[in-house]
C-alpha positions, -999 to 999 in steps of 0.1 A, spaced: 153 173 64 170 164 91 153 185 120 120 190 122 102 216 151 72 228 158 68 264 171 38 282 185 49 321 182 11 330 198 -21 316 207 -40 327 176 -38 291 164 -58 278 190 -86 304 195 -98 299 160 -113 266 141 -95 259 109 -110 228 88 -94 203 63 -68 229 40 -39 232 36 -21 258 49 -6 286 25 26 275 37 32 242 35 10 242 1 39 265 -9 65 241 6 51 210 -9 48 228 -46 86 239 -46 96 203 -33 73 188 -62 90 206 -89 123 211 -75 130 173 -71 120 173 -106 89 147 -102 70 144 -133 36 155 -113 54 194 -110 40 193 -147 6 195 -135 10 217 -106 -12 250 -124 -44 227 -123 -38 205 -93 -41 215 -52 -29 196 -26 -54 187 4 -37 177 36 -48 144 60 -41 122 91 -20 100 64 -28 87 32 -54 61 49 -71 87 60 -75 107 28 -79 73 6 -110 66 30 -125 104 20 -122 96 -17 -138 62 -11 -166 82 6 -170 106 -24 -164 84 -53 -183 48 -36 -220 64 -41 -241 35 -51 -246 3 -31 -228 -23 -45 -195 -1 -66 -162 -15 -65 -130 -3 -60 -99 -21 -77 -69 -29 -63 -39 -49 -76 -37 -87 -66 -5 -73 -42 -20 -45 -22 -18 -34 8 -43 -49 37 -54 -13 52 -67 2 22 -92 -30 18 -120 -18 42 -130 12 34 -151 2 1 -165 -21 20 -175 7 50 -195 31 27 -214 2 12 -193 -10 -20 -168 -35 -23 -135 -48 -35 -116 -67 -67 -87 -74 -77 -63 -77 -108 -40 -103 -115 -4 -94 -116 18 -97 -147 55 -123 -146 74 -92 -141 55 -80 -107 33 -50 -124 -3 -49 -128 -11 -71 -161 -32 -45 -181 -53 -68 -208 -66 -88 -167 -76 -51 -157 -94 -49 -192 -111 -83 -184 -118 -82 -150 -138 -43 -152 -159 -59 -179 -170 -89 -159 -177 -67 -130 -199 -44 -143 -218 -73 -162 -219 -86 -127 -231 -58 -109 -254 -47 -140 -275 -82 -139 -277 -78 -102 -293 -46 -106 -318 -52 -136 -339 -69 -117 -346 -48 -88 -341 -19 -110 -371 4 -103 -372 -3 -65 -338 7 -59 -344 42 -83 -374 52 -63 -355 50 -30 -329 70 -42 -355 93 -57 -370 96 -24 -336 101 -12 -329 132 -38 -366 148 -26 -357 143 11 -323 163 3 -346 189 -14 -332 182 -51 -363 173 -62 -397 197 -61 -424 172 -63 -425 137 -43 -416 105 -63 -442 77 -76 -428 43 -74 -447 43 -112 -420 74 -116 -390 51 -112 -408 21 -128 -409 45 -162 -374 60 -161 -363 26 -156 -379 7 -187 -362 -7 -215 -331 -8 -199 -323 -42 -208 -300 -41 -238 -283 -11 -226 -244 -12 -210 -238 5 -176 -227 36 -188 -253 40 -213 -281 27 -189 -265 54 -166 -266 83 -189 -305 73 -204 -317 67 -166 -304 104 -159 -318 124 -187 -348 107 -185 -352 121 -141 -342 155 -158 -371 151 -181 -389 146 -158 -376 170 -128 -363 196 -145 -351 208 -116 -324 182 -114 -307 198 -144 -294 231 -118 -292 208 -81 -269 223 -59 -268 191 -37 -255 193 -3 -237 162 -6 -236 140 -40 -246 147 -74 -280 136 -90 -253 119 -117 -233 96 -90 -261 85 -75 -287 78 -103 -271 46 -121 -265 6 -115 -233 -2 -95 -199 -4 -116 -164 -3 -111 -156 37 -103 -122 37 -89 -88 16 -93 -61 16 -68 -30 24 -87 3 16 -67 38 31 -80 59 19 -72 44 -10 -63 42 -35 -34 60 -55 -58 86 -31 -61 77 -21 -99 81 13 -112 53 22 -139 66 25 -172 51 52 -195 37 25 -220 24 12 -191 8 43 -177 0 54 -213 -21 16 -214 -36 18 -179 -49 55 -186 -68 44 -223 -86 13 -207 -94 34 -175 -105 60 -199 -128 36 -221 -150 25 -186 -147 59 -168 -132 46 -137 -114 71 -115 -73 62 -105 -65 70 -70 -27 68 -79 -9 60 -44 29 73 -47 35 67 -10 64 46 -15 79 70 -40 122 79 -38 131 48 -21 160 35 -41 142 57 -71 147 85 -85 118 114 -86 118 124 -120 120 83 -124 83 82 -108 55 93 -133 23 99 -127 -12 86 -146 -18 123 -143 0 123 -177 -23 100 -197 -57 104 -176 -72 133 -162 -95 119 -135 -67 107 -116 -61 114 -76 -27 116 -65 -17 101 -26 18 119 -21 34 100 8 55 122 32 59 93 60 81 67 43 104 85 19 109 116 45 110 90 79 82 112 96 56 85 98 47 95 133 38 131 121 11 119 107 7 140 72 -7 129 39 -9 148 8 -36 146 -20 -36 164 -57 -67 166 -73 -82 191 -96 -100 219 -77 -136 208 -78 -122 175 -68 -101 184 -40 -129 204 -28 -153 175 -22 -123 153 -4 -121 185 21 -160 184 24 -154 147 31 -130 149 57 -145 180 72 -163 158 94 -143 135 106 -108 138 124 -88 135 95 -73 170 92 -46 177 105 -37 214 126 -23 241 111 12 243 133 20 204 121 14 213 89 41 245 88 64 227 112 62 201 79 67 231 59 98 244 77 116 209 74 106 208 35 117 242 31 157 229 37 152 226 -1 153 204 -30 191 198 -33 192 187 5 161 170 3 178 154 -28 210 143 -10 196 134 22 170 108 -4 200 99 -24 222 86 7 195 68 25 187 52 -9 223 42 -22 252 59 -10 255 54 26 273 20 39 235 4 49 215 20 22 183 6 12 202 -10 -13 228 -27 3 198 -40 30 179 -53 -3 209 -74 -12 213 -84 25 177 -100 26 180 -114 -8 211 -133 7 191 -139 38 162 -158 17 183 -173 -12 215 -179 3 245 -155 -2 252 -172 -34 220 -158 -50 227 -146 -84 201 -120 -79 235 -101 -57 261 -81 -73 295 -96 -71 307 -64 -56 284 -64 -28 288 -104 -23 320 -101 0 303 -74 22 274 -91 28 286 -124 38 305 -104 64 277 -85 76 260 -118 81 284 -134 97 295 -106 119 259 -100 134 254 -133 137 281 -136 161 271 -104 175 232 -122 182 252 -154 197 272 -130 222 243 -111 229 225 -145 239 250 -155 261 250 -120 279 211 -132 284 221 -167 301 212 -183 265 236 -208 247 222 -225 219 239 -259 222 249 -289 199 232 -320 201 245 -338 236 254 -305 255 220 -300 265 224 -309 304 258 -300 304 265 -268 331 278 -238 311 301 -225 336 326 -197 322 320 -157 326 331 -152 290 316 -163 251 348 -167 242 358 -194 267 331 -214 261 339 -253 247 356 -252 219 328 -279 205 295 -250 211 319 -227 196 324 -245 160 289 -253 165 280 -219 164 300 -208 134 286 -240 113 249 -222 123 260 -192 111 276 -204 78 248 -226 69 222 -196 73 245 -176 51 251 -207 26 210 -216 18 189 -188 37 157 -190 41 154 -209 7 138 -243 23 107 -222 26 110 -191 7 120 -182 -27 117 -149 -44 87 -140 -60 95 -106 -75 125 -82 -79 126 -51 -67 137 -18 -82 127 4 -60 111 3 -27 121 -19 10 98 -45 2 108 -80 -8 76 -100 -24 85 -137 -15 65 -171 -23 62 -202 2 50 -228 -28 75 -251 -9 63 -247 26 27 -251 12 36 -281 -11 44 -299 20 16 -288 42 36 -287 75 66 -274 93 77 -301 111 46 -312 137 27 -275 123 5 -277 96 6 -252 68 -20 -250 50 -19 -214 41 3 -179 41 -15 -172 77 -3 -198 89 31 -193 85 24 -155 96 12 -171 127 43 -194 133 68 -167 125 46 -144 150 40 -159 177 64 -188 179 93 -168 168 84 -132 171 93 -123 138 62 -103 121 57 -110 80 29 -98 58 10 -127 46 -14 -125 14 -41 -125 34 -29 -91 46 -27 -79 11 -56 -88 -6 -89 -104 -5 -96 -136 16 -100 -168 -14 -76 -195 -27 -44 -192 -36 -27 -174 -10 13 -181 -19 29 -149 -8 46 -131 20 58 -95 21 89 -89 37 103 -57 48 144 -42 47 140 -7 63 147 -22 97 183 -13 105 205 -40 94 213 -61 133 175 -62 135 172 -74 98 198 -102 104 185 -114 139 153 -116 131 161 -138 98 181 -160 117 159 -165 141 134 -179 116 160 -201 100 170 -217 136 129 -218 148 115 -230 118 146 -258 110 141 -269 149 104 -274 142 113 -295 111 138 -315 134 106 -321 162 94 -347 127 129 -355 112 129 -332 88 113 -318 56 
């Protein structure tokens, strides 16, 4: 895993087209990876196939293109999501929901139960209406694809659309189908060059729910959990898209089960960029059944979303070091080397809460408070290397004269030291607290509920999570990820995603620099 090279051995590649599969040798690679690492998803390998994509994105925007067929369906996604998978509903005509998350930072089931229901009531009134208009154009549609052997009648659509008002949406769906079969027979044997007669002849509903694990929140799916999600999934026939991008990060594989277990008609996103640090190769994995996977490739075969064949073996060489290195090199970046992923989440817990935080081990408290202080000093140094001194009050017009940090007046000097020990004392804790705890994962979920309680930083008012994004962007050049960068625009924005796989000098500058900025803009008002 640690070297990765790609290698043209003849031309044949490029003299010959090669669409959206995967190659036999990285399907083999990714297959003995699954089941090697011991990931609960090598179970299911003898009815699943991988299809390859330009990332995740890329393949989670085919499956929105194959499973969003009716204007008007909705996709789910948890309350904490991630901003770039929020469009692409919305591109092929549907749209977007979301579910409330539980105290404990995982989707809260019995809200997913609720909030299916009152969508597809929703979308079902919505459609009564209209009913018989909408049917005939996509009747007309089905006859212009040459599914259908005689023209439609508008009084066609008007008749397989009566009486439809005590039905639910999946019992509407299924009458409204058999009755066009009744009457077109041919329907019954369609081949259809794109969509089935079934996906497209039915009211809007709620077909597909985003499933994160682990989570943004840094939550790992239990099985109860997964065993829950899969039965009310299951009762309303919604499809999972199960997105395990974020999967061996401070985790362990066989730790990371999949909904495959408890629901068949789920779609698996196997992340290669985050867990592997090849993001710039640009390779997403999808498992799906084989009739599935097979309209995802139809999917992408148009677009540029697959990905050529010598990326996909030079990814196959670099998996094929094998599981036990693959295993170590996960395992060190995760825990066992000196800045692992975990020590970095205790780091940024100290750097929000203060290195008191009872959310740090006591054995990692001694190390961190050095770590701080130590790059901190480092920053300061580095400043002064730049012609910057940060200066207490009354040294402003004074001349800094000397060649050397260390000679500087004994006065800036203490000065800086009291900086650096009240960052590491409260943190970021005037405006930040801790939302959620993570298990797994780099992400660090945090609330502002004090920043937005006061409506202002100083002379900038806050009236929202952007806002602060906007402040820490541009003022300070430190970028967050604001709510409204994980989920849909509305009230109650509170939340700000912070990241620790940045190495740990840029972690620590980039912290401090929000504690200095944002307690100078409180000073520009006297204070909080």
């Amino acid at each position: 895993m640690h070297h990765l090279s790609l290698e043209v051995s003849n031309g044949s590649d490029f003299q010959r087209y090669f669409g959206p599969e995967c190659t036999e040798e990285l399907d083999t690679a990714v297959r003995e990876v699954v089941g090697g690492l011991g990931f609960p998803l090598a179970r299911h390998l003898d009815r699943i196939e991988p299809v390859v994509g330009v990332g995740t994105i890329s393949l989670y925007d085919a499956l929105c293109r194959t499973r969003v067929t009716v204007p008007g369906d909705v996709v789910l996604h948890p309350e904490v999501s991630y901003g770039f998978f929020l469009p692409q509903p919305y591109r092929v005509g549907g749209g977007v929901a979301t579910v409330p998350m539980a105290p404990d930072g995982t989707v809260d089931i019995d809200a997913l139960d609720r909030v299916v229901a009152e969508q597809n009531t929703r979308l079902y009134a919505e459609w009564l209406p209209q009913r018989s208009a909408l049917v005939w154009r996509t009747l007309r549609d089905l006859y212009g694809r040459g599914l259908l052997d005689t023209p439609p009648r508008f009084e066609d659509a008007e008749e397989i659309t009566s009486g439809l008002e005590e039905l639910d949406t999946l019992a509407a769906a299924r009458t409204l189908l058999t009755r066009a079969i009744s009457r077109w027979p041919v329907l019954r044997d369609a081949q259809p060059l794109h969509r089935r007669p079934a996906q497209v002849l039915r009211p809007p509903r709620v077909v597909c729910y985003l499933h994160i694990n682990p989570g943004v929140t840094g939550r790992m799916a239990t099985p109860s959990h997964l065993a829950r999600l899969g039965e009310v999934l299951g009762r309303y026939r919604v499809a999972a898209i199960e997105d395990m991008s974020y999967h061996s990060i401070r985790s362990a594989p066989e730790d990371c089960g999949t909904l495959l277990e408890y629901y068949a008609d789920t779609y698996v996103l196997f992340g290669i960029s985050k867990p592997f640090a090849l993001a710039n190769l640009r390779i997403g994995l999808l498992w799906a059944a084989s009739v599935k996977a097979e309209s995802v490739r139809r999917a992408l075969e148009g677009t540029v979303g697959f990905v050529y064949t010598g990326f996909q073996n030079a990814l196959a060489r670099a998996l094929g070091t094998g599981a036990d290195a693959i295993r170590t090199y996960l395992a060190e970046e995760s825990w066992r080397t000196e800045n692992s992923y975990e020590f970095r989440r205790h780091l940024m817990v100290a750097m929000v809460e203060g290195a008191g935080s009872e959310r740090i081990p006591d054995v990692q408290r001694a190390r961190v408070r050095s770590v701080v202080l130590d790059e901190v000093d480092r920053l300061l140094r580095w400043k002064f290397d730049q012609g910057v001194v940060i200066c207490p009050p009354g040294f402003e017009d004074r001349p800094v004269d000397t060649p050397c940090y260390d000679k500087l007046d004994p006065a800036i000097l203490d000065f800086h030291r009291d900086l650096a020990v009240r960052f590491l004392t409260e943190g970021l804790s005037r405006w930040f607290a801790v939302e959620y705890e993570p298990e797994c994962g780099f992400f660090l979920v945090v609330h502002c509920d004090a920043v937005l309680g006061r409506g202002r930083i100083g002379p900038v008012g806050i009236r929202r999570t952007f806002h602060l994004f906007a402040v820490l962007s541009y003022l300070l050049g430190v970028r967050v990820v604001p709510d409204e960068m994980m989920t849909l625009p509305g009230s109650g924005h509170r939340r700000v995603r912070l990241s620790f796989s940045p190495p740990v000098q840029n972690l620590v500058r980039c912290m401090f620099t929000c504690h200095q900025g944002l307690t100078w803009l409180e000073e520009q008002s006297g204070g909080c």
